[in-house]
py3Dmol code that shows the C-alpha trace and the ligand (Angstrom):
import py3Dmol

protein = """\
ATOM      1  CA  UNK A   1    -147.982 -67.431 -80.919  1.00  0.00           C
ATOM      2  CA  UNK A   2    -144.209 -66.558 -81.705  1.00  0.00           C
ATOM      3  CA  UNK A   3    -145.463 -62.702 -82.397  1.00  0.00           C
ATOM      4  CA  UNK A   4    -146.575 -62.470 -78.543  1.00  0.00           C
ATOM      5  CA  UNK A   5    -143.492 -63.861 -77.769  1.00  0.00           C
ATOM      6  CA  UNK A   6    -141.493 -61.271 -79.707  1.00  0.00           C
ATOM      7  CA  UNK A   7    -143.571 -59.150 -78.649  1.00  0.00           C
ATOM      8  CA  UNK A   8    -143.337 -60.183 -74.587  1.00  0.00           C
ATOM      9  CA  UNK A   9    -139.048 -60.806 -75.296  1.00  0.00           C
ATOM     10  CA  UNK A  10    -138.286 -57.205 -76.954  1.00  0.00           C
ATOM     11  CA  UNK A  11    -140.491 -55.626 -73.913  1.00  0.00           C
ATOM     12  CA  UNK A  12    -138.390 -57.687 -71.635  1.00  0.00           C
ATOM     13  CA  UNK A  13    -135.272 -56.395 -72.865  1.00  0.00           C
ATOM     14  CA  UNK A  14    -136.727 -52.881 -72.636  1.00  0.00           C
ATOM     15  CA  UNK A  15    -137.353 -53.191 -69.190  1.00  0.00           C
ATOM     16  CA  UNK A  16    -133.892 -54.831 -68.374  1.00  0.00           C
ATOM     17  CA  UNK A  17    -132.256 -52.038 -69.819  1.00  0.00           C
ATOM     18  CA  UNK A  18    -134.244 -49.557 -68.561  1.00  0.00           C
ATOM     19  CA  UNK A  19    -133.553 -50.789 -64.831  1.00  0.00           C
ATOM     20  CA  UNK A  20    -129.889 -51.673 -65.580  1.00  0.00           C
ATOM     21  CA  UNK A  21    -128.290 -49.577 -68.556  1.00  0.00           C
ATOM     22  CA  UNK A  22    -129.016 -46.552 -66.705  1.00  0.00           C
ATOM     23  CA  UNK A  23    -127.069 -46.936 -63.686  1.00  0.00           C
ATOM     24  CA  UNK A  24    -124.361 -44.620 -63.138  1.00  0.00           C
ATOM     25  CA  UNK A  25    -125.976 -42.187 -64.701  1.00  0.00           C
ATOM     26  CA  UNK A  26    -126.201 -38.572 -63.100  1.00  0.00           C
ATOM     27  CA  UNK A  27    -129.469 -36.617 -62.375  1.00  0.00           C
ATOM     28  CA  UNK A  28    -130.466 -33.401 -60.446  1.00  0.00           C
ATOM     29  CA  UNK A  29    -133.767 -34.707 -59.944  1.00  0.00           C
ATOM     30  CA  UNK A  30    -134.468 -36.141 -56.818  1.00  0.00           C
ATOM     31  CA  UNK A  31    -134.412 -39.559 -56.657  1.00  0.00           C
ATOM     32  CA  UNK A  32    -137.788 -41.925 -56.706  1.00  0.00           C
ATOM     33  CA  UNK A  33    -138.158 -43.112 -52.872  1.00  0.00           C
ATOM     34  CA  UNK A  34    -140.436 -45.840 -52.324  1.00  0.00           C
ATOM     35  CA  UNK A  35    -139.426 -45.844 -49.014  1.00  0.00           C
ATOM     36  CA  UNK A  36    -138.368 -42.767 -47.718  1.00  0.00           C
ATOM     37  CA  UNK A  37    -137.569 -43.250 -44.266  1.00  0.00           C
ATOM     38  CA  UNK A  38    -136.366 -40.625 -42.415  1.00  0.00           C
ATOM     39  CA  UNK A  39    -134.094 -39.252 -44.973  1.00  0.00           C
ATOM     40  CA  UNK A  40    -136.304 -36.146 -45.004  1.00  0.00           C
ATOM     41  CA  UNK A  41    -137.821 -33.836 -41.693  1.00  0.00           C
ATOM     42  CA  UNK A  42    -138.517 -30.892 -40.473  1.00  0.00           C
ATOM     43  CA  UNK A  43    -135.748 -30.120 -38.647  1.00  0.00           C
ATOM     44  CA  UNK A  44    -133.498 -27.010 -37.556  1.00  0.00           C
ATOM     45  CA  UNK A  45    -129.936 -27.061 -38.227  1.00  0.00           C
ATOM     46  CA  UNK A  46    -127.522 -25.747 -35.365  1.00  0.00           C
ATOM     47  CA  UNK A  47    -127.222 -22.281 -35.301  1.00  0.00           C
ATOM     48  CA  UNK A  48    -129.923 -21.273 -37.815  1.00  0.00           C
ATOM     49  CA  UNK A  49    -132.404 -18.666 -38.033  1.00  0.00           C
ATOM     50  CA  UNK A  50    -136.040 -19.187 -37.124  1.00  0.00           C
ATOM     51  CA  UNK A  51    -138.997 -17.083 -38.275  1.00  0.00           C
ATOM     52  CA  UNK A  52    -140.803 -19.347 -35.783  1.00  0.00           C
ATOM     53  CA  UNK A  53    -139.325 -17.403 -32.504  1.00  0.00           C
ATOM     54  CA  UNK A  54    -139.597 -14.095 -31.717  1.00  0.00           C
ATOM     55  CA  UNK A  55    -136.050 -13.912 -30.964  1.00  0.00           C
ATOM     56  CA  UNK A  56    -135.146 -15.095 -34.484  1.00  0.00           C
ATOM     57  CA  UNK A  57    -133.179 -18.202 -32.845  1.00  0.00           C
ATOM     58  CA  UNK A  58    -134.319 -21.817 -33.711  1.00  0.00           C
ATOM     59  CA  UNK A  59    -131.798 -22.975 -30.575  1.00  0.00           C
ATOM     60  CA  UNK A  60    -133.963 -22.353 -26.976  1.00  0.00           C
ATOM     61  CA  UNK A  61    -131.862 -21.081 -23.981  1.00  0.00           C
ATOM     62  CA  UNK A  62    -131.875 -23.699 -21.256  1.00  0.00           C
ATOM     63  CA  UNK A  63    -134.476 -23.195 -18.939  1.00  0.00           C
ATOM     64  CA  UNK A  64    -133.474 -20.872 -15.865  1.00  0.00           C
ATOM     65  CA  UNK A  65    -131.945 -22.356 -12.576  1.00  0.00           C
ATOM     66  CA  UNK A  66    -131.072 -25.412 -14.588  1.00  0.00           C
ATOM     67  CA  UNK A  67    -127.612 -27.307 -13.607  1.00  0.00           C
ATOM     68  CA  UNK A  68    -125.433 -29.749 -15.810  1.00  0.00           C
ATOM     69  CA  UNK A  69    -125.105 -33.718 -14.949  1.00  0.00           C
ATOM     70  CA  UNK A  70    -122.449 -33.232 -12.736  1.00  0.00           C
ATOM     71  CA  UNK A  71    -121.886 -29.684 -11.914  1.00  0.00           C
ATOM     72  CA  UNK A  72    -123.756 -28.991  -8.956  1.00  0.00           C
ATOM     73  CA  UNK A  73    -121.744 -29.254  -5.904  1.00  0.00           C
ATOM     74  CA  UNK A  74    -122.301 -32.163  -3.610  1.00  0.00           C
ATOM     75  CA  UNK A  75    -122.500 -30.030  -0.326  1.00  0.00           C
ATOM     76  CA  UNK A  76    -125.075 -27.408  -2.186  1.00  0.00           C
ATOM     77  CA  UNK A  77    -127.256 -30.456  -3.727  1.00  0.00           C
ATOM     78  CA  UNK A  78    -128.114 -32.293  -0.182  1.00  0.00           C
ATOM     79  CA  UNK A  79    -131.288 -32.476   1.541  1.00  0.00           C
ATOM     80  CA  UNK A  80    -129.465 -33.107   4.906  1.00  0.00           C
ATOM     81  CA  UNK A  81    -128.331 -29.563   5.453  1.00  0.00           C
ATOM     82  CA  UNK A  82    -124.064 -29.024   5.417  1.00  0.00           C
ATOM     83  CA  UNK A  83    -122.329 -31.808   4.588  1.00  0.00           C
ATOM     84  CA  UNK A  84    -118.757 -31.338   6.103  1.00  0.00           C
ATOM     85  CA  UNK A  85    -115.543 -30.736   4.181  1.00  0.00           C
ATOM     86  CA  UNK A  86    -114.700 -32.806   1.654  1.00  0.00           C
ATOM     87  CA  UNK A  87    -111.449 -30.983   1.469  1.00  0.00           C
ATOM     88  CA  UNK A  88    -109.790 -31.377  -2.035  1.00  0.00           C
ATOM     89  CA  UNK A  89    -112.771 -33.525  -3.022  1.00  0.00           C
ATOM     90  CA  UNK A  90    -115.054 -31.020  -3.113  1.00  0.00           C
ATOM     91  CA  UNK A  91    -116.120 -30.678  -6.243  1.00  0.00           C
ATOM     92  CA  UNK A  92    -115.101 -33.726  -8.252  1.00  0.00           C
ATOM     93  CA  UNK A  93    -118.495 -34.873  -9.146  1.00  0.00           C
ATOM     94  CA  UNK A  94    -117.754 -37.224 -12.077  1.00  0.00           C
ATOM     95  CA  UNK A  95    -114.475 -36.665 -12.299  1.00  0.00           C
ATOM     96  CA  UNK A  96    -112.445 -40.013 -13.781  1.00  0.00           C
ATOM     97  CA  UNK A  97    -109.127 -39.681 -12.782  1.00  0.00           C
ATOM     98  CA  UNK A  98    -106.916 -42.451 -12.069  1.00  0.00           C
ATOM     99  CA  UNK A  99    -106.160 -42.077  -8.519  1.00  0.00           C
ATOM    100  CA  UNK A 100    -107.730 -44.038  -5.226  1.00  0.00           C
ATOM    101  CA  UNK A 101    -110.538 -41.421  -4.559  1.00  0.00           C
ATOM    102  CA  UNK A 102    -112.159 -42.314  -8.495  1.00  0.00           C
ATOM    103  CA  UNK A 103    -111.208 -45.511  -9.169  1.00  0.00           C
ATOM    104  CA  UNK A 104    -110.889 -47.509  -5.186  1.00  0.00           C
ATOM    105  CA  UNK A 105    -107.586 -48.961  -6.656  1.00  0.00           C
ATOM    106  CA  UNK A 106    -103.777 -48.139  -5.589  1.00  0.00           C
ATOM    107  CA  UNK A 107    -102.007 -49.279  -8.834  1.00  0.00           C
ATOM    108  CA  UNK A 108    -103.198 -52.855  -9.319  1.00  0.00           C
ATOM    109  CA  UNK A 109    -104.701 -53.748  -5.755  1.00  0.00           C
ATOM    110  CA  UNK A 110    -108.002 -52.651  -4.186  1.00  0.00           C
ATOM    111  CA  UNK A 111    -107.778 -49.655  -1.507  1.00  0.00           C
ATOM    112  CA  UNK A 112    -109.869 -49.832   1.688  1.00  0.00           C
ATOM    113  CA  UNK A 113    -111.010 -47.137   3.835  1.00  0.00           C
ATOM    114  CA  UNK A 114    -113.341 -43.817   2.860  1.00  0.00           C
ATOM    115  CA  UNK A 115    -110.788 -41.104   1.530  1.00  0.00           C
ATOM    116  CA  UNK A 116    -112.632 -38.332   3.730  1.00  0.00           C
ATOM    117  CA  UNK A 117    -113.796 -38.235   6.956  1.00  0.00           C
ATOM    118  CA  UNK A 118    -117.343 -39.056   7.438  1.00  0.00           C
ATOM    119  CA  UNK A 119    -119.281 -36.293   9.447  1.00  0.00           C
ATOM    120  CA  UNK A 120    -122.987 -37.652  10.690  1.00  0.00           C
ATOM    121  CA  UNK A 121    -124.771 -35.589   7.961  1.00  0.00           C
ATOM    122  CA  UNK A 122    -122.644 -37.579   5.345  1.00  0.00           C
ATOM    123  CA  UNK A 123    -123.785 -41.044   7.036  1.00  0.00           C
ATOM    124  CA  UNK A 124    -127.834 -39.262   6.068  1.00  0.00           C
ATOM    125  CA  UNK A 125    -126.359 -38.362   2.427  1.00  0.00           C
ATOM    126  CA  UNK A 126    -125.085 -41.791   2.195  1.00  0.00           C
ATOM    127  CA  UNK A 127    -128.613 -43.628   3.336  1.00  0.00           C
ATOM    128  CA  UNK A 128    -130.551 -41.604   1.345  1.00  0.00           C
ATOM    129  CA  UNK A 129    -128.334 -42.177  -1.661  1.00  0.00           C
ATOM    130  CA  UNK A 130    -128.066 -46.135  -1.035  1.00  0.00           C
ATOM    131  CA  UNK A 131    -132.412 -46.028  -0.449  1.00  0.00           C
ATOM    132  CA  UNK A 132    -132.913 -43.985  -3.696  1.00  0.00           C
ATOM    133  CA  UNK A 133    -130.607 -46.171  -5.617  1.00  0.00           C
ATOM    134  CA  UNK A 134    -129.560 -49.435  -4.103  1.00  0.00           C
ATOM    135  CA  UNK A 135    -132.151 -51.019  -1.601  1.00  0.00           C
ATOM    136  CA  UNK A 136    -134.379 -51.342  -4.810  1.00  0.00           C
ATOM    137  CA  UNK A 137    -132.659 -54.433  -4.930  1.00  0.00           C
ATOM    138  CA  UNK A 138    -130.607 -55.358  -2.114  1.00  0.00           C
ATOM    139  CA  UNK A 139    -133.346 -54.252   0.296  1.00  0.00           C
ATOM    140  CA  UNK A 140    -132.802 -51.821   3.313  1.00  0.00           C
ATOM    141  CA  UNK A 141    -131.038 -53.878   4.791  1.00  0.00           C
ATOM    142  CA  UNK A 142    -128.621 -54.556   2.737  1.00  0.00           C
ATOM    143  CA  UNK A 143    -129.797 -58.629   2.501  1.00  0.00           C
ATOM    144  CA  UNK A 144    -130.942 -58.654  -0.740  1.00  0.00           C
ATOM    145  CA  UNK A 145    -134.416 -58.661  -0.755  1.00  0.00           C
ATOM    146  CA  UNK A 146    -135.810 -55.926  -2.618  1.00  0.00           C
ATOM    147  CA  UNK A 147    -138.935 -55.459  -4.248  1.00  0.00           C
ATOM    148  CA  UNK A 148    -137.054 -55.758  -7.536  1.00  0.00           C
ATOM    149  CA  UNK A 149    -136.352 -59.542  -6.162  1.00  0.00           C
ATOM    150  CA  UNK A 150    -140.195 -60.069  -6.121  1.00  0.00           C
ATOM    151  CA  UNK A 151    -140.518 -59.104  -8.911  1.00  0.00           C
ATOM    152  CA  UNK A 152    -137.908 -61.844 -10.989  1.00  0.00           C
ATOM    153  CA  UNK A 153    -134.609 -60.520 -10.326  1.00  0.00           C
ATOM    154  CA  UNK A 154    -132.788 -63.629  -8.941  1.00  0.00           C
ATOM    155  CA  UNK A 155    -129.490 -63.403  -8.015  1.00  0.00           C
ATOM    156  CA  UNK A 156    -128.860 -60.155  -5.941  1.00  0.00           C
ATOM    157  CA  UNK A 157    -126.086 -60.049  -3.634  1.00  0.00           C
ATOM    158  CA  UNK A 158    -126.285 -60.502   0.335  1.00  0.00           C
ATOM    159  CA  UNK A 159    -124.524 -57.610   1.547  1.00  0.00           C
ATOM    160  CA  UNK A 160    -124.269 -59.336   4.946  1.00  0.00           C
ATOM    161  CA  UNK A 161    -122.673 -61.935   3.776  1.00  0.00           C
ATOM    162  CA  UNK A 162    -118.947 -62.115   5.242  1.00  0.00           C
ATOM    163  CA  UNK A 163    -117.385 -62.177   1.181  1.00  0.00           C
ATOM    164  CA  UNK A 164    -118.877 -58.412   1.162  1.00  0.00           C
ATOM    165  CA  UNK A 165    -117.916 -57.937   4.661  1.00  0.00           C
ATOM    166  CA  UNK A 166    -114.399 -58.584   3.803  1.00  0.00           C
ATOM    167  CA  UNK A 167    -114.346 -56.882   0.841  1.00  0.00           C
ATOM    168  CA  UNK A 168    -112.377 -53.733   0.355  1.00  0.00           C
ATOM    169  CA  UNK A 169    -113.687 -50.225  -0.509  1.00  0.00           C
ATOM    170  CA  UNK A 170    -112.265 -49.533  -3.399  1.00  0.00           C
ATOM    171  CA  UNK A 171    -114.126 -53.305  -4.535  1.00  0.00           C
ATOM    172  CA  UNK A 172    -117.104 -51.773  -3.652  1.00  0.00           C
ATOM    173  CA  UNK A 173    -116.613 -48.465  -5.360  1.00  0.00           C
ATOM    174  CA  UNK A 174    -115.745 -50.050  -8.068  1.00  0.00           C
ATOM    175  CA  UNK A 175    -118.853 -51.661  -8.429  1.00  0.00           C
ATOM    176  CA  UNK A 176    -120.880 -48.850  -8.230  1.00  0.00           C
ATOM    177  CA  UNK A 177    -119.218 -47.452 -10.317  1.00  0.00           C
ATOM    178  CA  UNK A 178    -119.137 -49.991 -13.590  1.00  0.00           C
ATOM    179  CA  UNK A 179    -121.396 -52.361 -11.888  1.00  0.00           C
ATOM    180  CA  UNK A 180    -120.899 -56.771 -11.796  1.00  0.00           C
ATOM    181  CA  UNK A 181    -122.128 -59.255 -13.896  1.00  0.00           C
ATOM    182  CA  UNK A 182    -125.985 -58.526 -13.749  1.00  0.00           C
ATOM    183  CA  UNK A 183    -125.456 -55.444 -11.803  1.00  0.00           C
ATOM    184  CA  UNK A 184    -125.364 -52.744 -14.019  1.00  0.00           C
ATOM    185  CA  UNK A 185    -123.029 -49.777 -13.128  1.00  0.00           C
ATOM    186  CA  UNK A 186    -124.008 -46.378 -11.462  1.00  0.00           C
ATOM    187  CA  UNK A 187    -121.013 -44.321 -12.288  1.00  0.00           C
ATOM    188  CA  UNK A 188    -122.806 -42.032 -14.794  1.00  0.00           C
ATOM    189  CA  UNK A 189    -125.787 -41.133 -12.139  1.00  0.00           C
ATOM    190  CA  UNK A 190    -123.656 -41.182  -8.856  1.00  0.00           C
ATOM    191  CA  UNK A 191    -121.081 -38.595  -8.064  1.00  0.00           C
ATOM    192  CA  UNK A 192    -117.695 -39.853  -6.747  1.00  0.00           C
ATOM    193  CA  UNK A 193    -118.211 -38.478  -3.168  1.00  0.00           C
ATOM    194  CA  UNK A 194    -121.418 -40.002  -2.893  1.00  0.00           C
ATOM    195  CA  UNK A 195    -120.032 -43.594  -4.265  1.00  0.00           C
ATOM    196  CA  UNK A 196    -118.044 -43.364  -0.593  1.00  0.00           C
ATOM    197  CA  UNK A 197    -120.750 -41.948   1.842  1.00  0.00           C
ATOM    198  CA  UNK A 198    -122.763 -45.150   0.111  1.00  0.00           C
ATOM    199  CA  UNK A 199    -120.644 -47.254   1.040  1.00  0.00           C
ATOM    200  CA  UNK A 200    -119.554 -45.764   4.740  1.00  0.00           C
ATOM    201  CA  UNK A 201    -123.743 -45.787   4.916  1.00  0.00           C
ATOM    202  CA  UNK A 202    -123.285 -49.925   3.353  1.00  0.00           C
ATOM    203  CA  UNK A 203    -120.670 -50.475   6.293  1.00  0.00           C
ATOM    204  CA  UNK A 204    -122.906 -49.534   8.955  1.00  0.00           C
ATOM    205  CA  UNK A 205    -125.778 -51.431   7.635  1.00  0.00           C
ATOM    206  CA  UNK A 206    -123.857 -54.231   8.068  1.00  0.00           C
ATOM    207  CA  UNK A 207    -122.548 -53.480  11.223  1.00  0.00           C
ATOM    208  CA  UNK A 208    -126.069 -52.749  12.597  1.00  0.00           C
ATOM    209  CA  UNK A 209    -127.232 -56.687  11.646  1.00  0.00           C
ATOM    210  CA  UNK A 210    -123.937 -58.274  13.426  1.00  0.00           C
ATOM    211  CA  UNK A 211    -123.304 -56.324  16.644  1.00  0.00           C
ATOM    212  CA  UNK A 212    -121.158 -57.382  19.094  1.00  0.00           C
ATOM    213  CA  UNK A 213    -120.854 -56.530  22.778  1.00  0.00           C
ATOM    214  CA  UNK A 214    -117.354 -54.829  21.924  1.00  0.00           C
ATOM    215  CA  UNK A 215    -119.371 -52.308  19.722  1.00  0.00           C
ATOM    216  CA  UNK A 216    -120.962 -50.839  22.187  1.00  0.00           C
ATOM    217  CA  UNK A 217    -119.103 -47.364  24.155  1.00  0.00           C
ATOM    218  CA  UNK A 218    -118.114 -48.532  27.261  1.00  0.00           C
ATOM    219  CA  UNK A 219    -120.800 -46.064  29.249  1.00  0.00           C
ATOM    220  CA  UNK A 220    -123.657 -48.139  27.398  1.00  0.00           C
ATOM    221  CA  UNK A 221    -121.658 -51.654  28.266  1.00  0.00           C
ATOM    222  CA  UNK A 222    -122.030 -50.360  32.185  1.00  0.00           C
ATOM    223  CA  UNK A 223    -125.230 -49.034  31.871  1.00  0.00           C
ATOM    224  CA  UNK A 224    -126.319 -52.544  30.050  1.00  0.00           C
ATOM    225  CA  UNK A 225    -124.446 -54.892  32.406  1.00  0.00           C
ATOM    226  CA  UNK A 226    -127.568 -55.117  34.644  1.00  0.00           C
ATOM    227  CA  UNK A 227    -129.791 -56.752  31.637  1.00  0.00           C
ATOM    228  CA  UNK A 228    -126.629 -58.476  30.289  1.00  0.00           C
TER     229      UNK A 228
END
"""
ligand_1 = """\
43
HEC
C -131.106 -53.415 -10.367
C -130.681 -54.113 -9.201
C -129.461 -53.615 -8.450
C -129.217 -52.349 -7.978
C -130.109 -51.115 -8.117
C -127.970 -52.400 -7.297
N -127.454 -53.668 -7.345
Fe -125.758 -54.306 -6.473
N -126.034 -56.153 -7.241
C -127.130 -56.558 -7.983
C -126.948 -57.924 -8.386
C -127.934 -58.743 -9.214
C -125.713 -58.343 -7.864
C -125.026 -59.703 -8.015
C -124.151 -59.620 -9.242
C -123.404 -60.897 -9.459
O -123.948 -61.760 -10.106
O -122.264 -60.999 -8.970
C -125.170 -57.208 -7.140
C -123.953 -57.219 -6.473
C -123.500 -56.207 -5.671
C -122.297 -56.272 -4.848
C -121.372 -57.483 -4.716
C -120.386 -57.466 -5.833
C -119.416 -58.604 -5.763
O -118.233 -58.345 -5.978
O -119.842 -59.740 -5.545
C -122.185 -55.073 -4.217
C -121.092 -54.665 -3.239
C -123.296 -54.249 -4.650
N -124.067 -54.962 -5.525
C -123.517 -52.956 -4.218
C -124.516 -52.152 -4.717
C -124.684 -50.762 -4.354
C -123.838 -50.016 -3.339
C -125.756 -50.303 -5.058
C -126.312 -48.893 -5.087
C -125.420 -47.881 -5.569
C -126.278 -51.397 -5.854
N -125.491 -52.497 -5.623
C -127.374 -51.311 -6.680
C -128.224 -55.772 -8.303
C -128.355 -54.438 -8.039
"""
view = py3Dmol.view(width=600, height=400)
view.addModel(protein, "pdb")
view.setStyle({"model": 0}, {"cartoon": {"style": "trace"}})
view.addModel(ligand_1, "xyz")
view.setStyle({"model": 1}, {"stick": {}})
view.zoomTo()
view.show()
């Protein structure tokens, strides 16, 4: 009986050591991996030769005609024909500078009022933007009520409500741009210049559920007088 156990406590000992004495040790043999991973793949480095290619490159040249995130000019990237000058904001894109036109703010308050002027084919830009990305959720209207809100989204802002009414541009830009609360932000798929015609296209929306006789040119108040 005690020879076993000699014989199980010296084996014991063998295998302690074996596991533990030997750390720090340095090998050039690769380690044992029970679990591998990922540490290994086939893989190109940057910059390397490839036998693979018949130019010899393992990097591919970007596919013709393709653009950057951000580089193609607004007025060259609409469906809606010329756009109209955006003057010195022409090609700003992405660009995060501090000023009004990329952040909606003058110093520490909110700015109001689109920094270019609007041109009709702008107002298209701007409701084709706002049904591509917004009226998912806040419907085509503006009142919330997109299919995303059928399908569990609670919570979605009224745009018709007076609060958003009120609210100042820049607000509004600046929620496109890094989003509120639950909304997330849109300032990494939505150039600057489109940010505003969104919102000049947002401004009409809600001026088009909350018309008032005063809105209307004074040649259509004449002509409508007789119905009125
Ligand atoms: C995925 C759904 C979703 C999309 C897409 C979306 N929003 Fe929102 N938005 C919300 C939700 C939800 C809220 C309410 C957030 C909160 O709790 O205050 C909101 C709030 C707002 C508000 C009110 C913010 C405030 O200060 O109360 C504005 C303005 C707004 N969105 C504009 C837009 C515009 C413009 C777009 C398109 C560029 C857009 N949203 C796209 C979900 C969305």
């Amino acid at each position: 009986m005690l020879r076993y156990f000699f014989v199980g406590f010296s084996l014991l000992i063998l295998l302690v050591v074996s596991i533990t004495g030997l750390r720090g040790w340095k090998s050039k043999r690769p380690p044992i991996e029970l679990f591998p991973d990922m540490v290994r793949q086939a893989k190109y480095k940057p910059q390397t030769e490839s036998e693979f290619y018949a130019d010899n490159r393992s990097a591919r040249q970007p596919v013709e005609g393709t653009v950057p995130l951000g580089y193609a000019s607004v007025s060259t990237s609409s469906s809606n024909g010329t756009m109209g000058d955006l003057g010195p904001y022409q090609n700003i894109q992405f660009t995060a500078s501090s000023d009004y036109v990329a952040t909606g703010r003058f110093g520490n308050q909110w700015g109001t009022g689109i920094p270019f002027e609007v041109t009709a084919a702008m107002m298209q830009r701007g409701r084709e933007r706002y049904n591509i990305t917004c009226a998912v959720c806040h419907g085509a209207t503006g009142a919330g009520n997109g299919i995303a809100s059928k399908y569990g989204l609670n919570g979605i802002a009224n745009q018709q409500q007076q609060r958003i009414r009120d609210m100042a541009d820049g607000e509004i830009f600046n929620t496109i741009t890094w989003g509120k609360n639950t909304m997330m932000g849109y300032g990494s798929t939505i150039q600057v210049p489109d940010r505003w015609m969104i919102i000049a296209y947002l401004r009409a929306l809600q001026r088009s559920q909350r018309t008032t006789w005063s809105d209307l040119p004074t040649e259509e108040q004449k002509n409508a007088s007789s119905w009125k």
